[in-house]
ZALUM-267827 format. One record per residue: residue number from 1; chain; z, y, x of N, C-alpha, C in turn. Coordinates in steps of 0.05 Angstrom, whole numbers. Example, Ala and Ser with C-alpha at 12.3 -4.5 7.8 and 13.67 -1.06 7.14 Angstrom:
<rs>
+-----+------+--------+--------+--------+--------+--------+--------+--------+--------+--------+
: pos : unit :   n.pz :   n.py :   n.px :  ca.pz :  ca.py :  ca.px :   c.pz :   c.py :   c.px :
+-----+------+--------+--------+--------+--------+--------+--------+--------+--------+--------+
:   1 :    A :    156 :   -114 :    264 :    156 :    -90 :    246 :    156 :    -66 :    264 :
:   2 :    A :    142 :    -45 :    257 :    143 :    -21 :    273 :    157 :      1 :    258 :
+-----+------+--------+--------+--------+--------+--------+--------+--------+--------+--------+
</rs>
This chain:
<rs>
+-----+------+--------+--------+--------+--------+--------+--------+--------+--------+--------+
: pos : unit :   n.pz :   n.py :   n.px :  ca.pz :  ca.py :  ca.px :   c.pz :   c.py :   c.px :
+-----+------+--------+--------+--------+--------+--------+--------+--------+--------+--------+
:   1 :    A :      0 :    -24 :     17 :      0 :      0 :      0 :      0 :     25 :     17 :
:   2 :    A :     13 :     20 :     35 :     20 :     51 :     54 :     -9 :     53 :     67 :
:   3 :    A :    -27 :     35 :     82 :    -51 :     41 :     89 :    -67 :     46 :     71 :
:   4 :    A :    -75 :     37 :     44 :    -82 :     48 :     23 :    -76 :     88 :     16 :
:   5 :    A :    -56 :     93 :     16 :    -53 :    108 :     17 :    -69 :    124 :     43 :
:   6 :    A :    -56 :    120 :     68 :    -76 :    125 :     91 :    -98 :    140 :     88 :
:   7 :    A :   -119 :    117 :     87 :   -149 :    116 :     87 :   -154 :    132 :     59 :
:   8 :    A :   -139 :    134 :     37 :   -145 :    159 :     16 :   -145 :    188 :     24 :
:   9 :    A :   -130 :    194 :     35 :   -121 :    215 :     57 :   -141 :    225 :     75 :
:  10 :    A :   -152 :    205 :     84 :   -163 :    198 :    113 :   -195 :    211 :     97 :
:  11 :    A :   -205 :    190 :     72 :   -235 :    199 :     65 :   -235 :    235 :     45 :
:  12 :    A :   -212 :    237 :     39 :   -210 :    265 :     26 :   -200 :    290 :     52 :
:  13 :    A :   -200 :    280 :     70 :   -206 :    298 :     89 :   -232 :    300 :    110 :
:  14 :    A :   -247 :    270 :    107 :   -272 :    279 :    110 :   -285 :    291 :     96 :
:  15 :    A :   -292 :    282 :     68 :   -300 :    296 :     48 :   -302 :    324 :     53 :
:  16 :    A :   -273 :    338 :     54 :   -269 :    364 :     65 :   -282 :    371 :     78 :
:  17 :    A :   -284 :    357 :    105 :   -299 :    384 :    130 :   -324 :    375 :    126 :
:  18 :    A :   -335 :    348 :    110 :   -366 :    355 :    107 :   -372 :    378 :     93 :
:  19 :    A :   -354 :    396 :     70 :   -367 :    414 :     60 :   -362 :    440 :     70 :
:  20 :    A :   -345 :    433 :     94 :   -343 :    469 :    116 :   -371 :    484 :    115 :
:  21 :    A :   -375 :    508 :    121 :   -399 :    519 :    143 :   -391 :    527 :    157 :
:  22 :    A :   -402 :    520 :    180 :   -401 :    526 :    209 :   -420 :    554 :    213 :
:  23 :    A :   -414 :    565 :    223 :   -436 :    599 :    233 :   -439 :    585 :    261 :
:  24 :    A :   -456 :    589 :    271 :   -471 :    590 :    298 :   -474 :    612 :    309 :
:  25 :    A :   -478 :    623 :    322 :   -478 :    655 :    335 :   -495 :    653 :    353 :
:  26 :    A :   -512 :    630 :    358 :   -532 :    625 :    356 :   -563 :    633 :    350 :
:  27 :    A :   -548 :    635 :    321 :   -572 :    647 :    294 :   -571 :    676 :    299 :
:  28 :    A :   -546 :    693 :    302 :   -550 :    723 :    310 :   -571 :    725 :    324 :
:  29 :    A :   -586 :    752 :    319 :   -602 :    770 :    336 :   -592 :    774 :    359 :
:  30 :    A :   -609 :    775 :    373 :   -589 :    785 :    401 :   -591 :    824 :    394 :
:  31 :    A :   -579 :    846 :    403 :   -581 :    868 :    397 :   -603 :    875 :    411 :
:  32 :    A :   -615 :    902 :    407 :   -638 :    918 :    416 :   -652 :    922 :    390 :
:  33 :    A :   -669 :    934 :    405 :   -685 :    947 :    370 :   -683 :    964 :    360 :
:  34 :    A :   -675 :    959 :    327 :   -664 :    961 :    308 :   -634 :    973 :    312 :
:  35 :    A :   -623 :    962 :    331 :   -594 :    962 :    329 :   -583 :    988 :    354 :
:  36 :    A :   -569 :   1007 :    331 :   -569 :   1034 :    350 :   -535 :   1021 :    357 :
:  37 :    A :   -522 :   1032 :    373 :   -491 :   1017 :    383 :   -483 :   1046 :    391 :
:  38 :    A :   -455 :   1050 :    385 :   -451 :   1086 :    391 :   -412 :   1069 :    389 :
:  39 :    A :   -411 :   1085 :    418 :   -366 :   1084 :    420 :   -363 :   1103 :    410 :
:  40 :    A :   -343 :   1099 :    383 :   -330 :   1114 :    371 :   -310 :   1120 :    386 :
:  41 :    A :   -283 :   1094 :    388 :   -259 :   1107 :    412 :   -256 :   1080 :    417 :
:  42 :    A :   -238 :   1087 :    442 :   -229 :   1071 :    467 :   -200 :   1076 :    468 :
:  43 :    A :   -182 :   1051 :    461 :   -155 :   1052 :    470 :   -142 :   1031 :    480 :
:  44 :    A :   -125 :   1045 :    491 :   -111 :   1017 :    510 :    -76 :   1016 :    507 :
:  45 :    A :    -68 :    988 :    505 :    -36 :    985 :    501 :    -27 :    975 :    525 :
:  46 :    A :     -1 :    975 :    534 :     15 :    998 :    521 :      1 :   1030 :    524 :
:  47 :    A :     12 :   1052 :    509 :     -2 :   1070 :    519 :     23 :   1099 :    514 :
:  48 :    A :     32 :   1109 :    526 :     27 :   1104 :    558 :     34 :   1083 :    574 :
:  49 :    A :     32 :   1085 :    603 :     35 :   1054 :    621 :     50 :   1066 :    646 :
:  50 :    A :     62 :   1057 :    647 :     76 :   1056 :    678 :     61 :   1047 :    701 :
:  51 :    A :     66 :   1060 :    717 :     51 :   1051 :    749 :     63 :   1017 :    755 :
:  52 :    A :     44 :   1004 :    760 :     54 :    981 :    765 :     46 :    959 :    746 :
:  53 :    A :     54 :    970 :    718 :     53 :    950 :    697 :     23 :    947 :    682 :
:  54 :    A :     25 :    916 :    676 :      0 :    909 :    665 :      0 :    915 :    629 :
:  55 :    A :    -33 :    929 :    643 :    -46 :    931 :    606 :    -49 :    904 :    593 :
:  56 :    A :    -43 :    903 :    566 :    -46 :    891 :    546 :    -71 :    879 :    537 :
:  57 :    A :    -85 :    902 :    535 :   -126 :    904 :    513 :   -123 :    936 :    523 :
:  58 :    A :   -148 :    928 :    518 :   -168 :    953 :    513 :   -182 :    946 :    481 :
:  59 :    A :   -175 :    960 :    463 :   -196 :    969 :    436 :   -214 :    983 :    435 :
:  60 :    A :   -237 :    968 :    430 :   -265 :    986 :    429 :   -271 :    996 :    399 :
:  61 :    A :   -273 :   1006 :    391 :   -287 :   1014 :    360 :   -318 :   1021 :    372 :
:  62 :    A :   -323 :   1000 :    360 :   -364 :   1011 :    367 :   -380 :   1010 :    336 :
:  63 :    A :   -393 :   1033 :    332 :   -410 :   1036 :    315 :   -434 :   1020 :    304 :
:  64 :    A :   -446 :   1003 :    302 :   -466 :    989 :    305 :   -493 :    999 :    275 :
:  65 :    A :   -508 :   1003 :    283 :   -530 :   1007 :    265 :   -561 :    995 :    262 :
:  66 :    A :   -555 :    978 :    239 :   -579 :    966 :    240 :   -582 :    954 :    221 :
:  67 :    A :   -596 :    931 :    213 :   -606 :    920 :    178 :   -592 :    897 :    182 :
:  68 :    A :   -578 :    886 :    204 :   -559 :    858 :    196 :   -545 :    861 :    224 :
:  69 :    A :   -531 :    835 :    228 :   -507 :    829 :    258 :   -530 :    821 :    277 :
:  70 :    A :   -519 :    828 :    299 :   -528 :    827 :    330 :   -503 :    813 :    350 :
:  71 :    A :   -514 :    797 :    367 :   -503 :    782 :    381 :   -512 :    796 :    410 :
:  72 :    A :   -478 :    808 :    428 :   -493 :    821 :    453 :   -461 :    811 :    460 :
:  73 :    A :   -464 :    812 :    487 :   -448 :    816 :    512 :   -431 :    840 :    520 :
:  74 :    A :   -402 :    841 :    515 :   -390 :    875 :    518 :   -376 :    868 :    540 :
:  75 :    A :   -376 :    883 :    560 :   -361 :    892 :    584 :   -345 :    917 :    583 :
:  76 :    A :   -328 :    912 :    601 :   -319 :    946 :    606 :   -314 :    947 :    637 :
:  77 :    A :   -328 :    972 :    643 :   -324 :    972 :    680 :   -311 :   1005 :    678 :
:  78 :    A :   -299 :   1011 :    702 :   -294 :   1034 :    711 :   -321 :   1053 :    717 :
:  79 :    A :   -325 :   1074 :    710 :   -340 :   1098 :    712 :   -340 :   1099 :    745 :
:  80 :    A :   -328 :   1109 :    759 :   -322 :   1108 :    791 :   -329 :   1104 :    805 :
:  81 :    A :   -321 :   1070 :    803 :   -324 :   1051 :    828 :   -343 :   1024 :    813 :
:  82 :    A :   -355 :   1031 :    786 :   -371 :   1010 :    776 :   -355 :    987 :    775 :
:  83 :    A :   -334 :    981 :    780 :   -313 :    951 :    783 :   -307 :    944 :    748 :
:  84 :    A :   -329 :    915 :    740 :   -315 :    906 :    716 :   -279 :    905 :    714 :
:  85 :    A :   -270 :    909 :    698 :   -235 :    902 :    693 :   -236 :    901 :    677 :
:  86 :    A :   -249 :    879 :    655 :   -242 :    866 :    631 :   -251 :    844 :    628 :
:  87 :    A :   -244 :    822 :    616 :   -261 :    796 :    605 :   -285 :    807 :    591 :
:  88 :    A :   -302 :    792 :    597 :   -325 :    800 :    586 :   -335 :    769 :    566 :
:  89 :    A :   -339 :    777 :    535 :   -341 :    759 :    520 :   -380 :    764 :    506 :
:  90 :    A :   -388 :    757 :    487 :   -405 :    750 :    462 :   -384 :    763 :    438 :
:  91 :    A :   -396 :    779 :    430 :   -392 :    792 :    403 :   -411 :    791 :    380 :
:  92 :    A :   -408 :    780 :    362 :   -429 :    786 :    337 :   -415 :    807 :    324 :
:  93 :    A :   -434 :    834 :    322 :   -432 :    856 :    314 :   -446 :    860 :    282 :
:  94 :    A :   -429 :    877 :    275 :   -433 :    876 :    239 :   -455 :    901 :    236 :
:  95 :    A :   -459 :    907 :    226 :   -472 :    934 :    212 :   -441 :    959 :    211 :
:  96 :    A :   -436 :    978 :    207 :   -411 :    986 :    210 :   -400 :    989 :    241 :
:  97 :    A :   -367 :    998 :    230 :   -354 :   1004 :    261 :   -339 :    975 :    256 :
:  98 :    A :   -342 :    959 :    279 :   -335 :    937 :    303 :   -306 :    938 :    308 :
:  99 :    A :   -282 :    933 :    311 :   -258 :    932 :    333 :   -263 :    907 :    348 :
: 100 :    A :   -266 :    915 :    378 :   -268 :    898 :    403 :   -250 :    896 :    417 :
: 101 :    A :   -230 :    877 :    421 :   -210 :    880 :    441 :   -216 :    865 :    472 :
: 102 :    A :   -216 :    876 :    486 :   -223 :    862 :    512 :   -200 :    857 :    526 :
: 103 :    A :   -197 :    835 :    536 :   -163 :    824 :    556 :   -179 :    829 :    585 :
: 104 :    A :   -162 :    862 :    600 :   -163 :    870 :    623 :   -159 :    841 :    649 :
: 105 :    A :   -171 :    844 :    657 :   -164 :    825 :    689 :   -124 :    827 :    688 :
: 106 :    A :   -114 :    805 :    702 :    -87 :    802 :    712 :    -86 :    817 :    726 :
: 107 :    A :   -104 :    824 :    751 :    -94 :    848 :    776 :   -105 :    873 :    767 :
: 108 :    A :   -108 :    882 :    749 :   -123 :    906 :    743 :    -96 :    926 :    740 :
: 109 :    A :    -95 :    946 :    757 :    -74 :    966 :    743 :    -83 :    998 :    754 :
: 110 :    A :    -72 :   1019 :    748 :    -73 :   1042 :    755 :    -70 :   1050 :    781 :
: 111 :    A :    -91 :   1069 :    790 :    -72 :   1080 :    820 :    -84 :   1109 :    822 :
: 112 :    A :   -109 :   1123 :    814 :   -116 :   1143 :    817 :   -105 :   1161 :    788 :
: 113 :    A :   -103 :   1188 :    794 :    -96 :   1207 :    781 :   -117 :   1201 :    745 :
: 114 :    A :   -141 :   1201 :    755 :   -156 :   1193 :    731 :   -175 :   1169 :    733 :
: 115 :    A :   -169 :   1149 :    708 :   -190 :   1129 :    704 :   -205 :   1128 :    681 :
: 116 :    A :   -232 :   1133 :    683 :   -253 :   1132 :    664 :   -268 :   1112 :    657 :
: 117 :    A :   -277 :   1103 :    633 :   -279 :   1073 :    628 :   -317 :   1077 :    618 :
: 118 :    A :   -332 :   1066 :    621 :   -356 :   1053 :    609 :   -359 :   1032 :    588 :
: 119 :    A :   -367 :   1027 :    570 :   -371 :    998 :    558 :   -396 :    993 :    561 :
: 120 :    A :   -402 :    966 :    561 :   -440 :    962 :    564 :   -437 :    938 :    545 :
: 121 :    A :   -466 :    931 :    534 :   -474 :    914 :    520 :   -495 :    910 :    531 :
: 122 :    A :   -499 :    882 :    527 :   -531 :    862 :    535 :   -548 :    880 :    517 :
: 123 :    A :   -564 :    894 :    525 :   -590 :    902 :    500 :   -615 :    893 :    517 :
: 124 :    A :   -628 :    867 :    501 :   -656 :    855 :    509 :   -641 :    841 :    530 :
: 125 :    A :   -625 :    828 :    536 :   -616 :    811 :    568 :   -609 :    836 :    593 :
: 126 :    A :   -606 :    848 :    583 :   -596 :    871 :    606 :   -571 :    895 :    600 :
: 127 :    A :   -546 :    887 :    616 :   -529 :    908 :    603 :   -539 :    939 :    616 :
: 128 :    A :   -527 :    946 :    588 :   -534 :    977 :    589 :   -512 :    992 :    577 :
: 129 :    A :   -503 :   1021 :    591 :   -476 :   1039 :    580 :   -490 :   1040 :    545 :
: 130 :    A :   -466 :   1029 :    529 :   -464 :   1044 :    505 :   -465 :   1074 :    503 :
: 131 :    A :   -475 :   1086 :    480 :   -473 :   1113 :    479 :   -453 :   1125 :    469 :
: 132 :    A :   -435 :   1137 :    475 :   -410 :   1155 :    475 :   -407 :   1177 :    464 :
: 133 :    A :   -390 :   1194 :    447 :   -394 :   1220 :    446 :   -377 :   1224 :    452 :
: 134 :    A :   -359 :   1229 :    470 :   -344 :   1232 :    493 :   -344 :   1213 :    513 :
: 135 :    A :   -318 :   1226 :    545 :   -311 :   1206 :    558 :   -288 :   1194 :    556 :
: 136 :    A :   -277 :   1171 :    557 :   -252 :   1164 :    558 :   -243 :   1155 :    577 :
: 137 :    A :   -214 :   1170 :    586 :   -202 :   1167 :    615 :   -180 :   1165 :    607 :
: 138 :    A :   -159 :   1142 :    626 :   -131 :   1153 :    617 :   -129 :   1165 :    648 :
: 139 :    A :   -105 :   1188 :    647 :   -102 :   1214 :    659 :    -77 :   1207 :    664 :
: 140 :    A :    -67 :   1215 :    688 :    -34 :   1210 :    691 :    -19 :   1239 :    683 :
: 141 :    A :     -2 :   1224 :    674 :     24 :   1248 :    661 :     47 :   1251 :    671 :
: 142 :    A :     68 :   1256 :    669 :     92 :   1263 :    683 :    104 :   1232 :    686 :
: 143 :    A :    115 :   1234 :    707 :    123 :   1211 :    715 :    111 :   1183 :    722 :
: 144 :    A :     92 :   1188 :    732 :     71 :   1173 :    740 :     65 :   1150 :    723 :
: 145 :    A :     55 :   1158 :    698 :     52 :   1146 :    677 :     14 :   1159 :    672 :
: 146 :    A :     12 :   1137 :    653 :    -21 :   1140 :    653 :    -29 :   1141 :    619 :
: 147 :    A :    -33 :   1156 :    602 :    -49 :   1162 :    576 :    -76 :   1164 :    575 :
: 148 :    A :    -86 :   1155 :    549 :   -108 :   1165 :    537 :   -114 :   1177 :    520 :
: 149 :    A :    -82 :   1184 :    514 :    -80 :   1202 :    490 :    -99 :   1238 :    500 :
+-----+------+--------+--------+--------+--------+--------+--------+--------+--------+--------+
</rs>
């Protein structure tokens, strides 16, 4: 009786995931085109940060415009010294504004008075700076602390 039970269990949970859908990201477009990409804002936690201590994320809000989702590549490097300091993932991007969180490198931390950030996206197999309407830097403040406020 108890394996009876079992194997009832057992075929009503196949049953189940035969009727999942799976998305592929795959099937996304890759971006270009059609698809205009504009940074709204750039923030990072904690914020402010102590000299020394490791960032959390970086949040991207990116704009994306176009007639459906796009599948691209987001980075984030320093303005500067060009040095990526973030995981760099695959995003399927919506029509609308995006939130992107990117997990900074372990050794990544502050040392200059100002750090200015880039984001890029794969457009056509080639990253390229997103378009900005500003720059975003965090700026050190009293006590050798770093904002982006």
């Amino acid at each position: 009786m108890r394996n009876l039970g079992r194997m009832l269990i057992l075929a009503l949970a196949v049953m189940g995931l035969q009727s999942c859908v799976i998305r592929d990201d795959r099937d996304a477009v890759s971006c270009g085109g059609g698809h205009r990409l504009r940074i709204v804002d750039l923030d990072m936690a904690p914020d402010p940060i102590a000299q020394g201590q490791r960032l959390d994320r970086f949040l991207v809000r990116l704009r994306a415009d176009g007639s459906g989702e796009c599948r691209t590549v987001i980075r984030l490097r320093e303005d500067r010294d060009n040095d990526l300091i973030g995981q760099e993932r695959v995003y399927r991007l919506h029509p609308g504004i995006n939130e992107i969180m990117i997990q900074p490198y372990e050794r990544y931390r502050f040392s200059r008075n100002e750090h200015c950030f880039v984001v890029l996206a794969d457009i056509a197999g080639t990253p390229r700076p997103i378009d900005a309407s500003r720059r975003f830097c965090a700026r050190q403040v009293a006590g050798r602390r770093w904002s982006m406020r």
